[in-house]
DOVODO-714029 format. One record per residue (C-alpha): residue in one letter; x, y, z. Coordinates in steps of 0.25 Angstrom, whole numbers, plus 2048, in hexadecimal, padded with zeros to 3 digits. Example, Ala and Ser with C-alpha at 12.3 -4.5 7.8 and 13.67 -1.06 7.14 Angstrom:
2
ATOM | a | 831 | 7EE | 81F
ATOM | s | 837 | 7FC | 81D
end
This chain:
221
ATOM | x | 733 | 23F | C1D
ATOM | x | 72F | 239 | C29
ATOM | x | 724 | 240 | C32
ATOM | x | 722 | 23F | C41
ATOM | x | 712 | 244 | C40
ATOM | x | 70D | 24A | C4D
ATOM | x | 705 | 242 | C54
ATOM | x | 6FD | 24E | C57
ATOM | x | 6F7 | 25B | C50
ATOM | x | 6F2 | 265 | C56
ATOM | x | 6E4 | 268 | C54
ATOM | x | 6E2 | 276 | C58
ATOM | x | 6E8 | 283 | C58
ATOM | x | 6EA | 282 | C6A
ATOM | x | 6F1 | 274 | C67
ATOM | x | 6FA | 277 | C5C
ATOM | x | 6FF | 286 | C63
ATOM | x | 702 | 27B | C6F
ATOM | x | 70A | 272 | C65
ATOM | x | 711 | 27F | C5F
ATOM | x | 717 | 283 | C6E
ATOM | x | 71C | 274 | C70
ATOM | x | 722 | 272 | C65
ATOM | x | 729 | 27F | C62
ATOM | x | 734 | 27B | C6D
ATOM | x | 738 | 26E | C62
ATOM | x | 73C | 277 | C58
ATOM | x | 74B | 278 | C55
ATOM | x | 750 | 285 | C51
ATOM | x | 75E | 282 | C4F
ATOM | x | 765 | 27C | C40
ATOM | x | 762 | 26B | C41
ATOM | x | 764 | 269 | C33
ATOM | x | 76D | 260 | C2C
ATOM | x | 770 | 261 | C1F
ATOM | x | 767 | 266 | C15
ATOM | x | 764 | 25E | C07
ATOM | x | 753 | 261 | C07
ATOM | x | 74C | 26C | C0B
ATOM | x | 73C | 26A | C0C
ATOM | x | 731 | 276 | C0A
ATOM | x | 723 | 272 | C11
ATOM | x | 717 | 27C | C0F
ATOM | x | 709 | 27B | C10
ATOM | x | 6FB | 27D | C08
ATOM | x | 6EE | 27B | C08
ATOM | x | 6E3 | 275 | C00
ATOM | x | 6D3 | 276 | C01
ATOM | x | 6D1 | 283 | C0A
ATOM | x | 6DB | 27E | C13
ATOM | x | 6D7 | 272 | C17
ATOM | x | 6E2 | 26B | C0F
ATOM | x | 6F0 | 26B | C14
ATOM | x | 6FA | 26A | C0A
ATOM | x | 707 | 269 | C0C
ATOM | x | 714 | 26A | C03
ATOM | x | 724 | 265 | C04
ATOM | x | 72E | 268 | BF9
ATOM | x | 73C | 262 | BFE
ATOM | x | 748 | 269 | BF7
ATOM | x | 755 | 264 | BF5
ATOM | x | 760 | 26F | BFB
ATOM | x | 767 | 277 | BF7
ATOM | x | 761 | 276 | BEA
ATOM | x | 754 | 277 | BED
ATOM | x | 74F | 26E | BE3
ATOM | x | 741 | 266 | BE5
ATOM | x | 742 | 258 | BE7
ATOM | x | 734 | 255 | BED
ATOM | x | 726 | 25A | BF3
ATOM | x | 71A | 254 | BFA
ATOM | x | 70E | 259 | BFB
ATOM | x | 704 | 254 | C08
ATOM | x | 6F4 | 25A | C0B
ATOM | x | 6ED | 257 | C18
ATOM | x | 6E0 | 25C | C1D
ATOM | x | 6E4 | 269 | C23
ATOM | x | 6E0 | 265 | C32
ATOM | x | 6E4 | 274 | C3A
ATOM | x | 6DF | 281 | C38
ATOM | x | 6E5 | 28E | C33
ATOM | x | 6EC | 293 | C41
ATOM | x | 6F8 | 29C | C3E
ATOM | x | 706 | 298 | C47
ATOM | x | 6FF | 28B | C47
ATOM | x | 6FE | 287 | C37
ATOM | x | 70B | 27B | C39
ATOM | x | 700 | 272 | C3E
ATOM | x | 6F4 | 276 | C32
ATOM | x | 701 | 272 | C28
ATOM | x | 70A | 267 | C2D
ATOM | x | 701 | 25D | C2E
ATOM | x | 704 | 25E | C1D
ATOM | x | 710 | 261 | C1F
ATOM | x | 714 | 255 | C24
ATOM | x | 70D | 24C | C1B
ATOM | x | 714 | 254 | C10
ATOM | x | 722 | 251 | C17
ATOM | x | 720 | 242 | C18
ATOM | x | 71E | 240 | C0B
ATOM | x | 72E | 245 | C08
ATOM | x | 738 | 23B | C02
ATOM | x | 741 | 245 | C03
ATOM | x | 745 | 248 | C12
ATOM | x | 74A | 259 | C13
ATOM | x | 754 | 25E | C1D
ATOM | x | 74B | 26B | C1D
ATOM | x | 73E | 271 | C1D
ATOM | x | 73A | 27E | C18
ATOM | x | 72C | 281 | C1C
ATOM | x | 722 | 28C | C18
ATOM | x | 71F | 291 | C25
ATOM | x | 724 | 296 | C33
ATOM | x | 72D | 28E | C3A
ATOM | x | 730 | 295 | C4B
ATOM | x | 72B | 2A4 | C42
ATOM | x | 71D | 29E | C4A
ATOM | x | 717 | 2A4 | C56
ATOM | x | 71A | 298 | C5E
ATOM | x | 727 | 295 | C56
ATOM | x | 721 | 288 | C50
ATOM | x | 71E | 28B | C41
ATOM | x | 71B | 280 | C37
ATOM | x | 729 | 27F | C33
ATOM | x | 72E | 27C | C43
ATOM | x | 720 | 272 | C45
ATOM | x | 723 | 26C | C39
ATOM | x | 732 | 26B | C3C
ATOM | x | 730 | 265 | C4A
ATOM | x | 728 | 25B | C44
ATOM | x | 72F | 256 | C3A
ATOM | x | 73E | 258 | C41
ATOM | x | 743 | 260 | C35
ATOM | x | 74A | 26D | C34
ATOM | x | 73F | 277 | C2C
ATOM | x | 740 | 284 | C29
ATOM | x | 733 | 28F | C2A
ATOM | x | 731 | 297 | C1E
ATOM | x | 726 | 2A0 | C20
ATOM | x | 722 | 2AB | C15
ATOM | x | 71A | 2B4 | C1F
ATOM | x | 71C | 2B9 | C2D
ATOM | x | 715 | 2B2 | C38
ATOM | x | 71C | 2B6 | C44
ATOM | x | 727 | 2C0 | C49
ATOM | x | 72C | 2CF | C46
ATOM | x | 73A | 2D0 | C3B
ATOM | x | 741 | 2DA | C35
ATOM | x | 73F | 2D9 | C26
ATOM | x | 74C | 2D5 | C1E
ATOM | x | 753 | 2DC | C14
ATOM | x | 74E | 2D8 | C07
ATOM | x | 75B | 2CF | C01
ATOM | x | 759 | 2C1 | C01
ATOM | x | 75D | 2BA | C0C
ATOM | x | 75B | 2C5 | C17
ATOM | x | 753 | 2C2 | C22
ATOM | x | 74F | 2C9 | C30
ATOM | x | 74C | 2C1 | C3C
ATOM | x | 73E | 2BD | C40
ATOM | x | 73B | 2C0 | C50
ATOM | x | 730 | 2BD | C57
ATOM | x | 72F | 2C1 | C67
ATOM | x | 73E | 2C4 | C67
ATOM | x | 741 | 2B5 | C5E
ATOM | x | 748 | 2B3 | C53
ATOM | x | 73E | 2AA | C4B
ATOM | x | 741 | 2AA | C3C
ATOM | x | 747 | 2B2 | C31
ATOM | x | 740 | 2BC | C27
ATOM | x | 747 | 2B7 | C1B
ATOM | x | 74A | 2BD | C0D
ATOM | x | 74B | 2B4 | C04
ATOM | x | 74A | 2BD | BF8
ATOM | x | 74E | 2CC | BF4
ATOM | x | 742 | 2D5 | BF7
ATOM | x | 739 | 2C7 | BF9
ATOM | x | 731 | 2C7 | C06
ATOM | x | 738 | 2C0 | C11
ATOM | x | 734 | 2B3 | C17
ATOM | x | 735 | 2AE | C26
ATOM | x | 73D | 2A3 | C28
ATOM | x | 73E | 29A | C36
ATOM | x | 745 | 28E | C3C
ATOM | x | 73A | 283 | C3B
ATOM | x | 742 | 279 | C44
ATOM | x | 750 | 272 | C44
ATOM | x | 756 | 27F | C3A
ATOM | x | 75D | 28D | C41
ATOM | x | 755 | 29B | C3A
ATOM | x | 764 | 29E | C33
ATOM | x | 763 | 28F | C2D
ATOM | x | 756 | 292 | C2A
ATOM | x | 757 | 29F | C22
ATOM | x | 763 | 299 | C1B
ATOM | x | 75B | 28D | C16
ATOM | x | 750 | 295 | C11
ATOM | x | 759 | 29E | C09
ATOM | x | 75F | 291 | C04
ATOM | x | 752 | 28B | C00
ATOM | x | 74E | 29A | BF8
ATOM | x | 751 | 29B | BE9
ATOM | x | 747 | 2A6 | BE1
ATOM | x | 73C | 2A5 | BEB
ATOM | x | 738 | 2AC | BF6
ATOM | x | 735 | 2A0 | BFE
ATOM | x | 73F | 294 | BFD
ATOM | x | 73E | 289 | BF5
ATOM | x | 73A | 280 | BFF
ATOM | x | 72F | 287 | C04
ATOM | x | 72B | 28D | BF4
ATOM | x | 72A | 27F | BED
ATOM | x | 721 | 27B | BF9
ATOM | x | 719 | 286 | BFA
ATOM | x | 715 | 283 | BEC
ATOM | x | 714 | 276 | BEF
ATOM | x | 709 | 279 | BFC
ATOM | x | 701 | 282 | BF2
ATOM | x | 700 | 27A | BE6
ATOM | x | 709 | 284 | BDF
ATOM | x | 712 | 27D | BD5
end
């Protein structure tokens, strides 16, 4: 996969918010997606007290969800612990581990917030705008917003609202399992997003896109 770099990383937390408020107007909320054959998960570890970035990549084929390559990239981890502002302590990995993909995917599942975010610009939107691909935020915890918990069958889900917005979904993606919090990351509506997500769910909680590389991320066979 090719990788347009940035020709500038922010270097501090004032620089990055000021990035964040630029950038959020590039993100596309609506479905650009052509037809999908292989869908990506990205997640994000780290190695010697946190000074080590390690990113992971699993590509899938779909529908069958069977794993047909992964890549692995570490960097010096260069930004500091911020929360709202962790896209720019993890795609610098991230896109390392992406350029190293023989495999090319029509869509990316990522571990993380895509407009769930204070300034709508999680990592899964940054990274989107970045690379001009459709993604997907799969987050496993809250980090912004008020909802009404859904009802406990699989598939239920409630909106997620934030100063009178609709930013994501609070998904079940199994009977009487925790919900997750699903958002357009860019180029993909919410319903296309909650639809693939359910897709990419087999046995797990999370789906198999983000479980493989989660594992991955964290060493985890």
């Amino acid at each position: 996969m090719y990788i347009n770099y940035p020709k500038n990383w922010p270097q501090t937390a004032s620089e990055a918010v000021a990035l964040q408020q630029e950038l959020r107007s590039q993100v596309v909320l609506t479905d650009q997606i052509g037809p999908v054959n292989h869908v990506a998960g990205v997640d994000v570890g780290f190695e010697e007290d946190g000074t080590v970035t390690r990113a992971a990549v699993v590509v899938l084929t779909f529908p069958e969800l069977q794993l047909v390559e992964s890549s692995l990239a570490r960097k010096p981890t260069t930004f500091p612990y911020i929360p709202g502002l962790l896209s720019f302590r993890e795609i610098p990995a991230l896109l390392e581990a992406l350029e190293q993909l023989q495999t090319n995917p029509d869509l990316i599942l990522v571990d993380g917030m895509g407009i769930a975010h204070p300034r709508r610009l999680g990592i899964a939107s940054h990274l989107g705008i970045l690379i001009d691909k459709p993604t997907i935020g799969v987050g496993k915890s809250l980090l912004v917003g008020k909802y009404e918990m859904p009802a406990m069958e699989k598939g239920s889900w409630e909106p997620l609202i934030h100063k009178q917005e609709t930013i994501g979904a609070v998904l079940r993606t199994r009977d009487k399992i925790n919900p997750l919090f699903i958002s357009t990351g860019h180029k993909v509506s919410l319903p296309t997003a909650i639809d693939y997500v359910m897709r990419c769910t087999t046995k797990y909680r999370l789906p198999e896109t983000t479980r493989l590389a989660h594992n991955l991320a964290s060493r985890k066979k």
